[in-house]
N, C-alpha and C positions, 0 to 999 in steps of 0.2 A: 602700165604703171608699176614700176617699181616699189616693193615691201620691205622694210627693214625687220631688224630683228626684234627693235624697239617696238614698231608700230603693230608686227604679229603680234606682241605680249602685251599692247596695251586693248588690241581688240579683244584675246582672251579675258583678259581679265576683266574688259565690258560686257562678255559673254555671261560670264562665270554670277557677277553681280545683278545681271538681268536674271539669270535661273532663281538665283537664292530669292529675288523680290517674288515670282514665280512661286515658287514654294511655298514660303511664306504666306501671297493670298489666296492658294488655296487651303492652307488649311489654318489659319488666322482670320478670323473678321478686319473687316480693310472696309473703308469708306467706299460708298457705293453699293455694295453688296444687300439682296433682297433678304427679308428676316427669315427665309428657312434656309438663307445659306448660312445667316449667320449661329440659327441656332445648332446646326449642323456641328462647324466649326467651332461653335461652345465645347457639344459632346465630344468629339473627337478629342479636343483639347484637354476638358475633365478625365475624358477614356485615360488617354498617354500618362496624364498624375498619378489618378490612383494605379495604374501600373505601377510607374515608380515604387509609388509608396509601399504597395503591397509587395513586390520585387522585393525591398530593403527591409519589410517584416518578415517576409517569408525568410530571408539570410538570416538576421538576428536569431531565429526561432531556429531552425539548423544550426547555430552557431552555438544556443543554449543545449539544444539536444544533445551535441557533441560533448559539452561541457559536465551536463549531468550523467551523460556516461561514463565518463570518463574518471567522474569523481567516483561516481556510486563504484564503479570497478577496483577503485582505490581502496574505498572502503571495505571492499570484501576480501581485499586482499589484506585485512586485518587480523583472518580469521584464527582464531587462536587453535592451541592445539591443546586438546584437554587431556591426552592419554597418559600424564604423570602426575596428575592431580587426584588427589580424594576429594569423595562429598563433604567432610571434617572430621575436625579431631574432638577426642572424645577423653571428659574427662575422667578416668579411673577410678574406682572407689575398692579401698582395700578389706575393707569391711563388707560381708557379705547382708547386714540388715541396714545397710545405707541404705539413699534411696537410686534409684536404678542408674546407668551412665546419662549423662547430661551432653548433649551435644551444643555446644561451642560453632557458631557461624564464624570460618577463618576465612579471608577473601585467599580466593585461589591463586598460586601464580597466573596462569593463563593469562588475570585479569588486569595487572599489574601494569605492565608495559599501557592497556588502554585507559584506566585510572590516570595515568600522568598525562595522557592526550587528553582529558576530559574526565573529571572528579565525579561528574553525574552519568558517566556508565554503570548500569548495574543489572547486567548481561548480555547474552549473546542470541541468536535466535539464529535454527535455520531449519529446512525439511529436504533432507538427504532425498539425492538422488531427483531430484527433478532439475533438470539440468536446461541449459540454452544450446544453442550449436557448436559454442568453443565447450560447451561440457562445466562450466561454473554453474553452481546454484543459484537459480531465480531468487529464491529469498536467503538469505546468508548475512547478517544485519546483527551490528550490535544493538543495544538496547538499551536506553537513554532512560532518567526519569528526570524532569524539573519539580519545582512546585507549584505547577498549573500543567493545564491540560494544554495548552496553546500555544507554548514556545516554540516545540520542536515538531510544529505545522510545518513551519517555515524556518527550523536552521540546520543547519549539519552538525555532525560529531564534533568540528570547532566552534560550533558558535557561531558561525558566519551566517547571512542570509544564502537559503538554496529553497528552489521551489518545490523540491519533492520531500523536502522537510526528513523529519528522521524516523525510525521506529522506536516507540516510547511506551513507556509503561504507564498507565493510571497512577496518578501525583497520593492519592486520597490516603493509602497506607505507603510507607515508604518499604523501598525493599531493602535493611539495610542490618546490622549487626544483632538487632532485637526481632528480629522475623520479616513475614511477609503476608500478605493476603493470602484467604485458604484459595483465593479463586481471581487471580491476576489480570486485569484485560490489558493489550497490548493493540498501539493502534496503528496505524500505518495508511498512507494515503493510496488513491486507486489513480493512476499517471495516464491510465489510457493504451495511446500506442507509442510511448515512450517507455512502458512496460517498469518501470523501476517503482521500489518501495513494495507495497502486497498488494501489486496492481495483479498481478499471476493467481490472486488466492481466486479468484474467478473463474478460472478454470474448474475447480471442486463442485461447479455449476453443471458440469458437462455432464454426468452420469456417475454411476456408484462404478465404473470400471476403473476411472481417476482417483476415487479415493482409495480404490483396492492399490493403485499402484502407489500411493503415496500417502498411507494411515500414521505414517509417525512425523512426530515435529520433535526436533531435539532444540530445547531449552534451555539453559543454566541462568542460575544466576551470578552472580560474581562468587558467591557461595557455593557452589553445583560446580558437577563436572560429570560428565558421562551419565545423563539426566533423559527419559525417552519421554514424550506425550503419546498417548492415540486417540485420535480422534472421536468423538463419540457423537456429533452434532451438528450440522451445519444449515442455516436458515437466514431465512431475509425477514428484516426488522425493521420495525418504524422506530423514528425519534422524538416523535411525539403525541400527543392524545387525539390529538387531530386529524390524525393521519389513519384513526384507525376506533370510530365510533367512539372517543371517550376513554379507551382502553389504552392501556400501553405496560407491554413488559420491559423495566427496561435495565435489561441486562446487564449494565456497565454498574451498577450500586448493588450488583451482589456479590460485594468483595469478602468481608464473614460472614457465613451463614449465622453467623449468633447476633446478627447485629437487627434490632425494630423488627420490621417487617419484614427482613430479607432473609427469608429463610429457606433451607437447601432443600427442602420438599416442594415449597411454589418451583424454584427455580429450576431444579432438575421436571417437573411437569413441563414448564414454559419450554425448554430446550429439548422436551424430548417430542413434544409436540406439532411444534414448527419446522424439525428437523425433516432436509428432503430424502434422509436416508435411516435405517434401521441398522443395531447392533447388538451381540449379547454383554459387551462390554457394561462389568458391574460398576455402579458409580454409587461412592458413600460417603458421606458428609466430613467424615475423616480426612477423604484421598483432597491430594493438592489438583489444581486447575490452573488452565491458562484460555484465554477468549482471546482470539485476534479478531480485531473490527474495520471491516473499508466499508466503502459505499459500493454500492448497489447501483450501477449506472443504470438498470432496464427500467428504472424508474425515479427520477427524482428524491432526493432527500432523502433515502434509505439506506440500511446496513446488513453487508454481505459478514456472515458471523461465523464462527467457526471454534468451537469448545474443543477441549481438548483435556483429558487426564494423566494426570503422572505412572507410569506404569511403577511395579513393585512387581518383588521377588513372584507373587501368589499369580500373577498376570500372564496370558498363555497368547501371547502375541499373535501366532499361526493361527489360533484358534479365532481370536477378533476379526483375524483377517477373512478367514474364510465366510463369517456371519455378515456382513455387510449385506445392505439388498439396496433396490432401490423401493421406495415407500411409494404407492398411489397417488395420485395428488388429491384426491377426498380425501386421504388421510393429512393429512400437511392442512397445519393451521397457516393462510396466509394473511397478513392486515389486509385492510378494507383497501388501504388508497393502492397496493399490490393489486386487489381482485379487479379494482375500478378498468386495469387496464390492460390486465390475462387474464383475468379469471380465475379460477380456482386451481391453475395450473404451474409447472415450473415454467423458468424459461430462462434460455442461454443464447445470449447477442454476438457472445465472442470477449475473448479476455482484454482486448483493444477498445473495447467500445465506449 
């Protein structure tokens, strides 16, 4: 018997239709089929979806990562240049039984150029020399203030929705032509292993060798310009009473020391107390502050905290440097809901975690 070309191609394609039905009931529930073939064929089928699904999250989630690197990169590629600027102008008094020169808050140029991208900058932040693999600053971040603590959770230097939110200043005192808080906090999200925003301040976790290498944070304000911090403190805090027997220090409302209750003798105790490290760095109610605040991932609901003082002419940098130790951990006050789950000890998960 004789085959045509027709009748070759019309038995393939009987072939082809038989496979796919084939296919089909084995891994589809098909009439006939006993109940553990079919619930078989349920799972399988469930199986292959949520693949799918999680496939096109897993994408979305690389596609956001990309994004917020790419942005945060941008952003630090704002970084101003402060080395032709003054701290301010000062103004003159010709008469020697005046009263003393008056300093005048002039925004700096530096800050200019970022004031036009966003009116509610009002500074800069970063801490030289801890660098990534291309050699940029992990932290290198303007610094935002609204009028609440909330906005810039969640938006970037435009305004826009961004998940790793901005680094911002405490709303409570403004920092703005009439002064500043003697004692700043500055807050910043912890991103994980997307590393962006003061997810890196976690590192300062690792041993007092890290903080030898990296004691200074350089701050300005739109006012400032060639401004040092050093370090003097760094501990984990609770955010509420709860968390910690009825007690709670809570660092973020000791903006003036002159202000009710909050005053720089509790609060210089509270920070020197909790702090995992030791210094001979003097701290006095006069000197300006800055506190950078993230969370604490080793433990739920906490904050990784990090004080810092303005240095000045009388300050022997070398000298700070060399006094660092690392402190006991019977010496280190830690809250309760901390001890519930180390103990009375430190402890470092990794800056990703």
């Amino acid at each position: 018997m004789s085959m045509t070309n027709e009748t070759i191609g019309v038995d393939k394609e009987a072939d082809n239709t038989n496979f796919f039905i084939r296919f089909l009931k084995y891994f589809i529930p098909w009439k006939g089929d006993h109940a553990s073939e079919v619930i078989r064929k349920i799972i399988f089928v469930g199986s292959i979806a949520l693949f799918c699904v999680s496939l096109n999250q897993i994408t979305d989630f690389l596609e956001t990562d990309k994004d917020t690197l790419e942005y945060t990169a941008q952003v630090q590629s704002l970084e101003p240049d402060f080395t032709d600027d003054i701290n301010f102008d000062k103004e003159t008094s010709e008469n020697e039984n005046d009263e003393p020169e008056s300093e005048e808050r002039v925004v700096q140029d530096w800050a200019k150029e970022l004031l036009e991208r966003n009116e509610e900058v009002v500074g800069w932040i970063k801490i030289p020399g801890f660098v990534d693999s291309d050699g940029d600053e992990y932290i290198n971040y303007p610094v935002l203030q609204h009028d609440d603590n909330d906005y810039y959770l969640t938006h970037n230097i435009d305004k826009e929705y961004y998940e790793s939110g901005s680094i911002y200043a405490d709303y409570v005192i403004p920092i703005d032509e009439n002064g500043q808080a003697d004692n700043i906090t500055i807050y910043g999200h912890h991103m994980r292993k997307l590393g962006t925003s003061f997810t890196h301040l976690a590192e300062y976790k690792s041993g007092v060798d890290f903080l030898k290498k990296y004691p200074i944070i350089e701050f300005n304000t739109i006012y400032d310009s060639n401004e040092e911090y050093v370090i003097v403190s760094c501990f984990v805090a609770a955010i509420t009473e709860s968390q910690d027997n009825g007690q709670l220090f809570d660092y973020w409302r000791y903006r003036n020391f002159d202000q009710g209750d909050y005053k720089f003798d509790t609060w210089l105790d509270n920070i020197t107390k909790a702090s995992w490290y030791s210094c001979d760095v003097v701290c006095e109610e006069d000197d300006d502050y800055i506190t950078l605040s993230t969370c604490s991932n080793e433990v739920a609901n906490m904050r990784w905290v990090i004080v810092a003082k303005k240095l000045d002419e009388s300050d022997d940098k070398e000298a700070i440097l060399a006094s660092y130790e690392e402190k006991d951990d019977q010496d280190i006050y830690f809250p309760q809901v901390w001890r519930n789950v180390w103990g009375n000890n430190k402890k470092y998960l990794g800056w990703s975690y």
